[in-house]
C-alpha positions as CSV (number, residue, x, y, z in Angstrom):
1,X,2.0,22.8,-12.0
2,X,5.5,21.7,-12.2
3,X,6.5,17.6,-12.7
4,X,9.2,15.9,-11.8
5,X,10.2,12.4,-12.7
6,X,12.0,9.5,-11.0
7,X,12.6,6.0,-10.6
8,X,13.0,4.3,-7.6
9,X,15.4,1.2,-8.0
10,X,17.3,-0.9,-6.0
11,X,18.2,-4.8,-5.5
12,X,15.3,-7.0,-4.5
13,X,13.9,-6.5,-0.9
14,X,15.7,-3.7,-0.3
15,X,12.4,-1.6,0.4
16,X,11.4,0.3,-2.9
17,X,7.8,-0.5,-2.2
18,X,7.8,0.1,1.0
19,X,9.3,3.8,0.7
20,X,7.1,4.3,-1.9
21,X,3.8,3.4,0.3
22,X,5.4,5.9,2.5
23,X,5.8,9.0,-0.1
24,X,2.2,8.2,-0.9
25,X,0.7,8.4,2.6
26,X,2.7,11.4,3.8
27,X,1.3,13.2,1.2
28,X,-2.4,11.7,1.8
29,X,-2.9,10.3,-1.2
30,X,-3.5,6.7,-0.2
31,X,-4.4,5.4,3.6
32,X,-3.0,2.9,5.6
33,X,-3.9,-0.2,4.2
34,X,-2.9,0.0,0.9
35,X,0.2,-1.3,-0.8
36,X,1.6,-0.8,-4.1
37,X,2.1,-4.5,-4.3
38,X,-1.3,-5.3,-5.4
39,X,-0.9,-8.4,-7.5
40,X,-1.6,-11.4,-5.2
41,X,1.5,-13.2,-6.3
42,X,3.6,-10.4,-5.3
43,X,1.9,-10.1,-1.8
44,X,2.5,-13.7,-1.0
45,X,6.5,-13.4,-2.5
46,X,6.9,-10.2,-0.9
47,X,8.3,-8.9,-3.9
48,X,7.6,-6.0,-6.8
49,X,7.2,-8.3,-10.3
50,X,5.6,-5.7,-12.6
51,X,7.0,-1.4,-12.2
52,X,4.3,0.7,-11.3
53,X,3.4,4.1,-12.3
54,X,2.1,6.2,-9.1
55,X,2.3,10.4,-8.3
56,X,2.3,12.7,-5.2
57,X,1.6,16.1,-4.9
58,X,3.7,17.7,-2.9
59,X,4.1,21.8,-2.6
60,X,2.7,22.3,-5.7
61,X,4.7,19.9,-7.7
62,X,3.5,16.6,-9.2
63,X,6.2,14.3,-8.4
64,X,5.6,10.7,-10.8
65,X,7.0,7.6,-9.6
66,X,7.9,4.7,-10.7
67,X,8.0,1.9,-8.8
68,X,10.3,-1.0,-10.3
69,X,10.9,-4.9,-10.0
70,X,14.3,-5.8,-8.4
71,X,15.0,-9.1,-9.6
72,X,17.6,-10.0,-12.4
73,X,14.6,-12.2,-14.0
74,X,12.5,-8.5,-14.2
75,X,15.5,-6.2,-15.3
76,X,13.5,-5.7,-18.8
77,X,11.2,-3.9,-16.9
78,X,13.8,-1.4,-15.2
79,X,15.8,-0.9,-18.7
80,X,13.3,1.1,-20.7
81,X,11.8,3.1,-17.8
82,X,15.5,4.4,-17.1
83,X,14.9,6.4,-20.6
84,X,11.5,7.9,-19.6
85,X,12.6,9.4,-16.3
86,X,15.4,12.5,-15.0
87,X,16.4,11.2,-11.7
88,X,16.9,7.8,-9.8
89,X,16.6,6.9,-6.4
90,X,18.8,4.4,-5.7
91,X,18.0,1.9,-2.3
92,X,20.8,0.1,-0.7
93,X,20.1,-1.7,2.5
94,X,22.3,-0.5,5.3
95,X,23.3,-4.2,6.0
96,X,23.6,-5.9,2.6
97,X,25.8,-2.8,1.1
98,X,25.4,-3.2,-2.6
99,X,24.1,-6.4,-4.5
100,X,23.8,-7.8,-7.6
101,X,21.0,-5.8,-9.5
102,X,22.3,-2.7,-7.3
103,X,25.1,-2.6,-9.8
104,X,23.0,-3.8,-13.1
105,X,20.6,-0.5,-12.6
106,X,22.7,1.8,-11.5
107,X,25.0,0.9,-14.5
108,X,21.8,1.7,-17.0
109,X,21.6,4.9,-15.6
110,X,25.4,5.9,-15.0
111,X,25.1,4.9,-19.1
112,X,22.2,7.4,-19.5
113,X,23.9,10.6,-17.9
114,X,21.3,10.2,-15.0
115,X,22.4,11.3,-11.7
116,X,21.1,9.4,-8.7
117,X,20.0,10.2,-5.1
118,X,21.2,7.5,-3.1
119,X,19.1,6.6,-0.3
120,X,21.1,4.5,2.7
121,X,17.7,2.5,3.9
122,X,17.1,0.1,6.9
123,X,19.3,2.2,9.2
124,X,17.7,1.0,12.2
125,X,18.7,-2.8,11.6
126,X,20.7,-4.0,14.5
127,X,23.8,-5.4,12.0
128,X,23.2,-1.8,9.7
129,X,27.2,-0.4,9.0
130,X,26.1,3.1,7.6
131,X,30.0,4.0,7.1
132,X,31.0,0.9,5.6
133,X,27.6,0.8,2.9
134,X,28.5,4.6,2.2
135,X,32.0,3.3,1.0
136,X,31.1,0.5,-0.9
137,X,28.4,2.5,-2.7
138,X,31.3,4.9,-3.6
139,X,33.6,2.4,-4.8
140,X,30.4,0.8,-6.8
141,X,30.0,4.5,-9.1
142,X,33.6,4.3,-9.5
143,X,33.9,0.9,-10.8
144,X,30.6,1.9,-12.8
145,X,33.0,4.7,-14.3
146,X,30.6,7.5,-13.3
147,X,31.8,11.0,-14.6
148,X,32.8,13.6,-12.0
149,X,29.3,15.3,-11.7
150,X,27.6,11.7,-10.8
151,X,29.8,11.3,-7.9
152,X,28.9,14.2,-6.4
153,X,25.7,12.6,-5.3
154,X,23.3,13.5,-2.7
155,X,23.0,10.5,0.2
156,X,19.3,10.2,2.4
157,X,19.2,7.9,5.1
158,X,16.2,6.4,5.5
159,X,13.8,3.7,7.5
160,X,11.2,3.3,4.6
161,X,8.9,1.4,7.4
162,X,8.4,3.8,9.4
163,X,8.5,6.5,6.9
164,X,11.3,8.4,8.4
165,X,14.6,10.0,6.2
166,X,17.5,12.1,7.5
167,X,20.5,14.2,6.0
168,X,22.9,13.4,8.2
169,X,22.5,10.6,10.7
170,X,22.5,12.8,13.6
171,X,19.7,14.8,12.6
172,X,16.2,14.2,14.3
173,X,13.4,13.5,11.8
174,X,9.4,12.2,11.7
175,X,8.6,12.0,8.2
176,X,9.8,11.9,4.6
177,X,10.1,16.0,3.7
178,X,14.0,15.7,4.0
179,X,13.6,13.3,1.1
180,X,11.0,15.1,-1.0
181,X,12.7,18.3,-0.4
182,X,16.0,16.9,-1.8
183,X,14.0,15.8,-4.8
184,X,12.7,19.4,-5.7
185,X,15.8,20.6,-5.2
186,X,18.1,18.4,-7.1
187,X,15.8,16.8,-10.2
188,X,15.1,19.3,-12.7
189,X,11.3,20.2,-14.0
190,X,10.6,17.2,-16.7
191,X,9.2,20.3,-19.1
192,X,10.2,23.6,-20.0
193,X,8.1,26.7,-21.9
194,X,10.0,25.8,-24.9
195,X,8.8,22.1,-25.1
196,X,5.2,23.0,-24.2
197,X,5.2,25.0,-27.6
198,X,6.5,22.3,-29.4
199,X,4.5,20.1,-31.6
200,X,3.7,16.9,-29.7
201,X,6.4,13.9,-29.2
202,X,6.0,11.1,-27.0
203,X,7.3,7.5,-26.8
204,X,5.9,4.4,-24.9
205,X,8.3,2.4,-22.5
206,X,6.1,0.3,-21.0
207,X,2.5,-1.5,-21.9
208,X,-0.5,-2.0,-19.9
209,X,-4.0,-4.3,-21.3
210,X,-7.6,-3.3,-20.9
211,X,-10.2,-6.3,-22.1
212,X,-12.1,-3.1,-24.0
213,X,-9.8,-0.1,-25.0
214,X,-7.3,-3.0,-26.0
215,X,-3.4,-2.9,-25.6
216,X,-2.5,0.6,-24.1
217,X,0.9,2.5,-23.9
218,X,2.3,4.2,-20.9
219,X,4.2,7.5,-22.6
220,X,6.4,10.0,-21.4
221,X,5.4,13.0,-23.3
222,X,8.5,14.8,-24.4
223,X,7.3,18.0,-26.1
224,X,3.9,19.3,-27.2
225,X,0.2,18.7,-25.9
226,X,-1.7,15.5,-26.3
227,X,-5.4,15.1,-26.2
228,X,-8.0,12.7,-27.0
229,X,-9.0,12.8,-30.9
230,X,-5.3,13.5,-31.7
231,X,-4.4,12.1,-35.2
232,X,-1.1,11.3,-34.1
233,X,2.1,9.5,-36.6
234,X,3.5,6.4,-34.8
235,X,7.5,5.7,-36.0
236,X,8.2,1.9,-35.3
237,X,11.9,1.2,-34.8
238,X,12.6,0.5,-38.1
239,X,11.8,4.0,-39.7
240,X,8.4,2.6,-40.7
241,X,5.5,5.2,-40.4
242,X,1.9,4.6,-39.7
243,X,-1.3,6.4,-38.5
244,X,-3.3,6.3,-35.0
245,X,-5.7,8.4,-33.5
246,X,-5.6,8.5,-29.5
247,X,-8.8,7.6,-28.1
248,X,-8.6,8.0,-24.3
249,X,-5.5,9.7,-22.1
250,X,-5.0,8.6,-18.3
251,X,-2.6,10.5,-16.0
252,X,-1.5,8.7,-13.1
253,X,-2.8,10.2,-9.4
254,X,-1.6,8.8,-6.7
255,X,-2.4,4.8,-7.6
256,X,-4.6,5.3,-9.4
257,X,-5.5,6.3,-13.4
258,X,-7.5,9.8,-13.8
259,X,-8.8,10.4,-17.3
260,X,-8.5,13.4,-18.3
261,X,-8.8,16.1,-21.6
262,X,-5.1,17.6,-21.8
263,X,-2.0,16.0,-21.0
264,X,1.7,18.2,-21.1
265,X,5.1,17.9,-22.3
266,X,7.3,16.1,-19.0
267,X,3.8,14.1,-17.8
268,X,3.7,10.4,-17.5
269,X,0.3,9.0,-19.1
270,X,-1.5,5.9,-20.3
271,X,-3.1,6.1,-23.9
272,X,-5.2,4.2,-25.1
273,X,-6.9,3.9,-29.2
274,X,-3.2,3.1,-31.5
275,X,-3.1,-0.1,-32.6
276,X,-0.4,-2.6,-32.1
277,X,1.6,0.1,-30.4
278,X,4.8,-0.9,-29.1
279,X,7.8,0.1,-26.6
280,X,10.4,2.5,-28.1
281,X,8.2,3.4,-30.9
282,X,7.7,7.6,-31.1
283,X,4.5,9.2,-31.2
284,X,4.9,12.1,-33.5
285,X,2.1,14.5,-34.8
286,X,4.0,14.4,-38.4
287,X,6.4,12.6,-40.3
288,X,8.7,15.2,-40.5
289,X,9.5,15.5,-36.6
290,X,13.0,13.5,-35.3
291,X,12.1,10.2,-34.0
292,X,13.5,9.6,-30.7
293,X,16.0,7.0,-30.0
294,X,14.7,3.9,-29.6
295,X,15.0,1.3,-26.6
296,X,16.6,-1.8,-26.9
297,X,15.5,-4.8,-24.2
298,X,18.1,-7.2,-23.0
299,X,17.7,-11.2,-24.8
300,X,15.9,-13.8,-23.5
301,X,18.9,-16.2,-21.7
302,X,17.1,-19.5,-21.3
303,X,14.2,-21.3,-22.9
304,X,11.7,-24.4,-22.5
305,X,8.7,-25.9,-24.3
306,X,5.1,-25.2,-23.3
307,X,3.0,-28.4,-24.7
308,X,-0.2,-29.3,-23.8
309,X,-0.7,-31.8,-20.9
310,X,-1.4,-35.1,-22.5
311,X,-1.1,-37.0,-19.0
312,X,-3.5,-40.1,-17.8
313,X,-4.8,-37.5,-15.0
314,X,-4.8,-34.9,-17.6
315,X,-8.3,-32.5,-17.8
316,X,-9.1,-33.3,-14.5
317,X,-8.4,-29.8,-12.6
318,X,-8.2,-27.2,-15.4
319,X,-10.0,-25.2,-17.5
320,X,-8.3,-24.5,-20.4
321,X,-6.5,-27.5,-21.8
322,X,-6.2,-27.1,-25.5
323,X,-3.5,-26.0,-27.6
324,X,-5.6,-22.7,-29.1
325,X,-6.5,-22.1,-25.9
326,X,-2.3,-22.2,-24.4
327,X,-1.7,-20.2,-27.7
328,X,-4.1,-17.2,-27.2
329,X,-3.0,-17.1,-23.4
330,X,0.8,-16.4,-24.6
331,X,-0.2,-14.1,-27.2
332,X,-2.0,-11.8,-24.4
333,X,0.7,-12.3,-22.5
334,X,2.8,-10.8,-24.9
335,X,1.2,-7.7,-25.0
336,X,2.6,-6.3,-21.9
337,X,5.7,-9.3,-21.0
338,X,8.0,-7.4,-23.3
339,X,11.2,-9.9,-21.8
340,X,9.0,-12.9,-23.2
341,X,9.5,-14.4,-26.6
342,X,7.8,-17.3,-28.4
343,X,8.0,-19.1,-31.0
344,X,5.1,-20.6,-32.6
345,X,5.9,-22.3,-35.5
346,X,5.6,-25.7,-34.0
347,X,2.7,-27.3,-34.1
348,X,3.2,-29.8,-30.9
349,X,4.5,-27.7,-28.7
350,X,5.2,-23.3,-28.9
351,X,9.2,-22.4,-27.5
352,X,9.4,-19.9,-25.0
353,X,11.8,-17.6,-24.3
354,X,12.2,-16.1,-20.8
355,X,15.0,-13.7,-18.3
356,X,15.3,-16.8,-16.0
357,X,13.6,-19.3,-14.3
358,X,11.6,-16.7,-11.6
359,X,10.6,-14.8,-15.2
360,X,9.1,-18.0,-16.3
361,X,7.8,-19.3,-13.3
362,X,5.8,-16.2,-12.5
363,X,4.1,-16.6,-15.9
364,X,3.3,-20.5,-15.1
365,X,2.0,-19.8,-11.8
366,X,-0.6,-16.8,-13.6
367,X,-1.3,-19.1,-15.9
368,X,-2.6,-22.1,-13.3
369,X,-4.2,-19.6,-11.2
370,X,-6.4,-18.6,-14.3
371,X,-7.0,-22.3,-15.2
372,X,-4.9,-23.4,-17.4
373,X,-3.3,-26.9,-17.9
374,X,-0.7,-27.5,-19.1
375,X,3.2,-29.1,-19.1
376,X,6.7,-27.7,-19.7
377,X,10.2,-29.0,-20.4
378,X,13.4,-28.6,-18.7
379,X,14.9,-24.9,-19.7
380,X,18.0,-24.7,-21.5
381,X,20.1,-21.8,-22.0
382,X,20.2,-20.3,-25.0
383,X,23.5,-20.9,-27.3
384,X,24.5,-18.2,-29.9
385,X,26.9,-19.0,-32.5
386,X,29.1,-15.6,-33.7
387,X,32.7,-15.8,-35.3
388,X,33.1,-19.6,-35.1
389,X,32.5,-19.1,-31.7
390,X,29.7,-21.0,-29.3
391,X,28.7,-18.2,-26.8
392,X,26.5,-18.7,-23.9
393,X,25.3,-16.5,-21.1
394,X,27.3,-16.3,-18.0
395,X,25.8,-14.4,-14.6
396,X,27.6,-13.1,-11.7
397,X,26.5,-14.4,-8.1
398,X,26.8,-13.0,-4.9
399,X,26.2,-15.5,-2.3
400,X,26.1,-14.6,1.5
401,X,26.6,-17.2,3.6
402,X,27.6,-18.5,7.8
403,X,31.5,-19.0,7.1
404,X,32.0,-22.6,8.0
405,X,29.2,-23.5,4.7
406,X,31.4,-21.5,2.2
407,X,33.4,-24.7,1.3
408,X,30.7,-26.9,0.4
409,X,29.1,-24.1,-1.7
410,X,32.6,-23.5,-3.7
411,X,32.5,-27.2,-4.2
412,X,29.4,-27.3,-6.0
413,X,30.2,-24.3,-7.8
414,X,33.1,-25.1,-9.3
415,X,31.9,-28.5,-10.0
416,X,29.3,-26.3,-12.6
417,X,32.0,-24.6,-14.0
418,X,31.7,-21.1,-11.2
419,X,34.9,-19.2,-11.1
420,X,35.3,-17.6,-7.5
421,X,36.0,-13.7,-8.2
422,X,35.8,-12.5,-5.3
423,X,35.3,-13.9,-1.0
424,X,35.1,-11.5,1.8
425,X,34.7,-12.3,5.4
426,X,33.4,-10.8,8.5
427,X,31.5,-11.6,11.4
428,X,31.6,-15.2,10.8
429,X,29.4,-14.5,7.5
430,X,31.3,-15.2,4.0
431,X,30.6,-13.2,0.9
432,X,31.5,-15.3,-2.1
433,X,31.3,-13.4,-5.6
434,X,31.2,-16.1,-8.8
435,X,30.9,-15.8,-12.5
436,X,29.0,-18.4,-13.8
437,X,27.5,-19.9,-16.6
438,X,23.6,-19.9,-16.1
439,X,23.9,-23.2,-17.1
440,X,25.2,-23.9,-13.5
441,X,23.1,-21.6,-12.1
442,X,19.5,-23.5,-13.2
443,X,18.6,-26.5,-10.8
444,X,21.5,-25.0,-8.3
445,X,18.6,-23.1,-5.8
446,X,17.0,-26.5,-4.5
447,X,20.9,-27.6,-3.6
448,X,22.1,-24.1,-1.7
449,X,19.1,-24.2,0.4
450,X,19.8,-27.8,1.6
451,X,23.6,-27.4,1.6
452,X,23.1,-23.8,3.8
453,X,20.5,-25.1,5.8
454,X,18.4,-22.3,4.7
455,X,20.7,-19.5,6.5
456,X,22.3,-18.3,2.5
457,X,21.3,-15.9,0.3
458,X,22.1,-15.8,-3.5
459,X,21.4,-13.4,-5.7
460,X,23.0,-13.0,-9.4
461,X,22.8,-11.1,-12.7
462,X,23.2,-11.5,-16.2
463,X,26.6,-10.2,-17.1
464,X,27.0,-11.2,-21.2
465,X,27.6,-14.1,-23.7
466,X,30.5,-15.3,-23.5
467,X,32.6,-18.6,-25.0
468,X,31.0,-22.0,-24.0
469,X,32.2,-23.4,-20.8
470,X,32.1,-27.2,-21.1
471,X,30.0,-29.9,-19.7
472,X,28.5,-28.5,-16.4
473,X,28.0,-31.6,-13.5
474,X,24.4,-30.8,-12.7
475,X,22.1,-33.5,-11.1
476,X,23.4,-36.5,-9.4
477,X,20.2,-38.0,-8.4
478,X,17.8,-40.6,-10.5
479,X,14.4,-40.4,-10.7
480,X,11.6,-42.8,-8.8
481,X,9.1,-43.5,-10.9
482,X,5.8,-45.2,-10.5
483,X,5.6,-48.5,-12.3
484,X,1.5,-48.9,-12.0
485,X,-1.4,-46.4,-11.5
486,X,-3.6,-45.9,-8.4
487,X,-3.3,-44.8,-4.4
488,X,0.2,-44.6,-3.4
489,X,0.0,-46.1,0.0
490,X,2.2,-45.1,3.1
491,X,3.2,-49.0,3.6
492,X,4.8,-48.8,0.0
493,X,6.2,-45.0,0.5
494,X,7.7,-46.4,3.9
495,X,9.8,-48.7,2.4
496,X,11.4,-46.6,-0.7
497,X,11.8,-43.8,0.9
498,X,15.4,-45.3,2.0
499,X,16.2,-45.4,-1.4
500,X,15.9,-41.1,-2.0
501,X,13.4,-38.4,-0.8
502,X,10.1,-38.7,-1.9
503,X,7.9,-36.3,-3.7
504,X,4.6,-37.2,-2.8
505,X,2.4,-38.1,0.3
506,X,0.7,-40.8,1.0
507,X,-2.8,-41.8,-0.5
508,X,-1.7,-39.7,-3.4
509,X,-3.2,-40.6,-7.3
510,X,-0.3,-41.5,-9.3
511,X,0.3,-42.9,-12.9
512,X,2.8,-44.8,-15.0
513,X,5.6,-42.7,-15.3
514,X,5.2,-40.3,-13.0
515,X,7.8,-39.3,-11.0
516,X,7.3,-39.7,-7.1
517,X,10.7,-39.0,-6.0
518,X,14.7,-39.0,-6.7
519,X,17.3,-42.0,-6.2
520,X,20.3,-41.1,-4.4
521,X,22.5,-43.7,-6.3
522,X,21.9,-41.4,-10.0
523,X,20.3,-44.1,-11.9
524,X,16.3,-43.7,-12.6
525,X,14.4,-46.9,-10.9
526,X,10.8,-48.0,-11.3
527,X,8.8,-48.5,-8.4
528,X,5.6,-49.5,-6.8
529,X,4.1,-47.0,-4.7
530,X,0.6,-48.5,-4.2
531,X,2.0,-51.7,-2.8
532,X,0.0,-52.6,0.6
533,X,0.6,-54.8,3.3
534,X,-0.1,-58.6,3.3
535,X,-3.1,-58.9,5.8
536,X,-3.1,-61.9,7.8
537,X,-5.5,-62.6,11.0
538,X,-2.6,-63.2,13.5
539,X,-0.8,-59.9,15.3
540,X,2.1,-59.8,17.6
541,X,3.3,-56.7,18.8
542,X,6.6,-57.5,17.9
543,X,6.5,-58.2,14.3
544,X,4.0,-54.8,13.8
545,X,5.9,-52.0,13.5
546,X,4.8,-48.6,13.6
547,X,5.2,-47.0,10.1
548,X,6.6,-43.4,10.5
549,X,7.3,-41.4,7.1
550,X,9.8,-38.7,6.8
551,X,7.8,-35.5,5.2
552,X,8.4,-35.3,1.6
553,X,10.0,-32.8,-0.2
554,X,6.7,-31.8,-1.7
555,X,6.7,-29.8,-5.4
556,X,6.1,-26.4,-6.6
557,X,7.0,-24.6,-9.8
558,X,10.5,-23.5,-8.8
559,X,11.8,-26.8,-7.6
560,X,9.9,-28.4,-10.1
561,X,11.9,-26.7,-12.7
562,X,14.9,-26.9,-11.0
563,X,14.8,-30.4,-10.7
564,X,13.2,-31.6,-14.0
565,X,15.4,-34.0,-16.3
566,X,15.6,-33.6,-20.1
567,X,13.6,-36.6,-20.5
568,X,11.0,-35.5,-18.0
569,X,8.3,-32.9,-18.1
570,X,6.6,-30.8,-15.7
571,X,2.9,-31.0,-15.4
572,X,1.1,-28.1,-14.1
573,X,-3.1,-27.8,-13.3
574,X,-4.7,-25.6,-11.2
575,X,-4.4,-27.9,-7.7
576,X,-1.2,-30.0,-8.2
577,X,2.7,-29.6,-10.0
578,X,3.7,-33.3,-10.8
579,X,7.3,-34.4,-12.5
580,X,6.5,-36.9,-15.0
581,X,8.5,-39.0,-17.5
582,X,8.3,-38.1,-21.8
583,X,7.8,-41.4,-22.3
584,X,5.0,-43.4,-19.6
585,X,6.3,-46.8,-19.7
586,X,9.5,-48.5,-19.6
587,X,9.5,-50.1,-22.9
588,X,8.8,-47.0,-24.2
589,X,12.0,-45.2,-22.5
590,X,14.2,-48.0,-23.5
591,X,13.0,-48.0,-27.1
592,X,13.6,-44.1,-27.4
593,X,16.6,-44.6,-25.2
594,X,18.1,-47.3,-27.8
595,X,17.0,-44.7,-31.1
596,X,18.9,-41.7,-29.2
597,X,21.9,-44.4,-29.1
């Protein structure tokens, strides 16, 4: 049987996971119900946060997929898959032409030699400008400096919904074959007789976890045969060799993982039984065989502290609270989060490094689903210090938004050092193209949706390092914090919530230091939340007036993060997310304020 491999990749919500549902129900191997978004975080999001390995049959031919993440935070994930693979299929929505992470991908694979088959999705949207995508997809290779053979691409047009594609967009269709057809036709067999005789070489670009065979690699088998028993030579990426013996081999069918006794050169499969096996090493059956080149991952752009929650309401929800228990959690986790780093050497608190704050968040809100407890600090961008030079990573945005709310975003922007590239208008909608240190970019989210009423979109990509911008204006407002501990009451709440927007509802538990809102005037206050009314026996409708609260702003881990002080921490348990001060009590502050001085 032959294989063929691709990727499908494309900017976030442009319909990867959708088209692939539809490959794999055309071709019967899944029904109706199922999604490839199976993790219950990326149901509710609506987004892909971890690539996924799937396969069709289709006349004959195995046809391995993999399904990627299209978020800048998850471009780790895309990177070393690029390497594994001989074709992409690049998405663009018919509407949104190309976006941020449309360029990042497609520039990884340009740089590979890979040719892509770009598919023109969402036709049938009432605002889709097929002509106008086509061009800017054109001019997007170009600027990407693809050679003369990757221009010549092959275009589908596509509705992944309803699992229709096209040739041409006059041509009448039902189903996907125009699509699958294309991909016989124009991605070459993964294997020929030549490497099937070969001895065996494979390489890992992704990881997977199993709580009994251990950490396992998902290979792309290169030459040779593999099969379990295999004394195999692992190559790490220094030149260092080792030994392993593979234990177990899955191949992908459909969604899901067939073991099996032989696996070829070209297939994609999971193996399980080398220890501590990691992405871009090669699996070799002897030293003496050429190592293949290895991958190299992006750097972590921003970091925070994970410490363990030493709050007065601390233990109360979770189950795992202690340090060893936060420390084993990240070491699983960085098994198979290969854009993760941490640092453990500390013995209060363990320094992660993440791809952005939806990268971190993700792991957070895992983390509190599980049980854990725990708090974090503000994140901070990572500075790098080369040729007397302090570098720090810039990102370029791409904001969509109605054209009379462009100023006020421009204004903010450039308040956070953003330099305006690029602004194109039609239809009364304003595309505004920025580069931008991430320092401007953390905290910004919570602002744009207020400021664009909800009706913007903004996406953005890491770009580089580059020289250090300056002071970036970031937060205006102070915080409200809670003076006492108890019930914050709505009599209380009624009366401060003229002072800023609140954070919390009424009959609420809060503590001393805990921050229950933000003060518009930039200064932090201390308040008393649980405060009630003075009860008398006499009433006159006059003097009683209704009390009517505005509904808070209430927190979750994004807008937690993104509004989080560097003297603040975020607390994080199972049922709540609360914003609490470092220091609990005002003497405190003011002594560590006075030391800092």
């Amino acid at each position: 049987m032959e294989i063929r491999n691709i990727a499908i990749i494309a900017h976030v919500d442009h319909g990867k996971t959708t088209l692939t549902d539809a490959l794999l129900r055309q071709t019967n191997m899944i029904d109706d119900s199922f999604s490839m978004d199976s993790n219950d975080l990326e149901k509710e999001r609506g987004i892909t946060i971890y690539s996924k390995n799937t396969s069709v049959l289709y006349k004959d031919t195995k046809i391995n997929i993999i399904d990627t993440p299209g978020h800048a935070d998850f471009s780790s994930e895309v990177e070393r898959i690029l390497r594994s693979i001989d074709c992409v299929l690049l998405l663009v929505d018919a509407q949104e032409g190309p976006m941020p992470q449309t360029k990042f991908v497609l520039k990884k694979s340009l740089e590979l030699g890979l040719k892509p088959i770009v598919v023109i999705n969402k036709i049938d949207k009432p605002a889709a400008n097929v002509p106008e995508v086509e061009e800017m997809v054109y001019e997007l290779f170009l600027d990407l400096g693809a050679n003369d053979e990757q221009l010549d691409f092959t275009t589908i047009y596509a509705i992944g919904k309803q699992g229709i594609a096209k040739l041409k967009m006059t041509d009448e269709s039902s189903d996907l074959k125009p699509l699958l057809d294309t991909i016989l036709e124009k991605v070459h067999v993964a294997s020929d007789a030549e490497d099937l005789n070969q001895p065996l070489l494979a390489q890992p670009f992704n990881l997977a976890y199993d709580n009994f065979l251990g950490r396992m690699a998902i290979c792309r088998i290169y030459q040779g045969t593999m099969k379990p028993g295999q004394d195999v030579v692992v190559r790490d990426l220094d030149g260092k060799t080792r030994n392993g013996r593979i234990v177990k081999i899955f191949t992908f069918f459909g969604p899901i993982r067939k073991e099996t006794e032989e696996a070829v050169a070209g297939d994609v499969v999971l193996v399980a039984g080398i220890a501590n096996i990691n992405i871009g090493e090669t699996i070799s059956l002897n030293a003496e065989q050429e190592p293949l080149p290895a991958i190299k991952i992006d750097e972590p752009t921003i970091s925070l502290n994970f410490l363990v929650n030493n709050s007065p309401f601390a233990g109360q929800d979770g189950k795992f609270v202690t340090n060893r228990q936060i420390k084993e959690r990240l070491e699983k986790e960085l098994e198979v989060n290969v854009g993760l780093r941490v640092d453990f050497s500390s013995a209060d608190h363990y320094k992660v490094y993440g791809r952005g704050e939806l990268h971190i968040a993700i792991l957070l809100e895992n983390m509190r689903r599980e049980g854990y407890e725990l708090q974090v600090s503000q994140p901070q961008v990572i500075i790098k210090h080369e040729n007397d030079k302090k570098l720090e990573p810039f990102e370029e945005a791409i904001i969509d938004v109605p054209s009379d709310m462009a100023g006020v975003v421009i204004e903010k922007l450039s308040k956070r050092k953003g330099l305006l590239m690029e602004i194109k208008n039609h239809n009364n909608q304003s595309r505004l193209v920025f580069e931008i240190p991430t320092r401007g970019l953390l905290g910004y989210l919570n602002e744009f949706i207020v400021d664009t009423r909800g009706e913007g979109i903004l996406c953005s990509r890491f770009v580089d390092f580059k020289e250090y911008a300056g002071e970036v204006e970031r937060r205006a407002t102070g915080s409200m914090v809670s003076m006492i501990t108890g019930k914050a009451l709505a009599y209380s709440l009624w009366s401060l919530e003229e002072r800023g927007v609140l954070y919390i509802d009424p009959n609420t538990m809060v503590y001393e230091g805990m921050v229950i809102g933000n003060v518009a005037k930039g200064d932090d206050m201390s308040v008393n939340p649980i405060k009630g009314k003075k009860l008398t026996n006499v009433r006159a409708s006059g003097s009683d007036e209704a009390i009517r609260l505005t509904p808070p702003y209430l927190l979750t881990l994004e807008k937690g993060l993104g509004l989080i002080s560097e003297d603040e921490y975020l607390e994080i348990t199972p049922k709540n997310i609360r914003l609490r001060k470092q220091f609990l009590t005002e003497n405190d502050r003011i002594r560590s304020m006075r030391k800092g001085a």
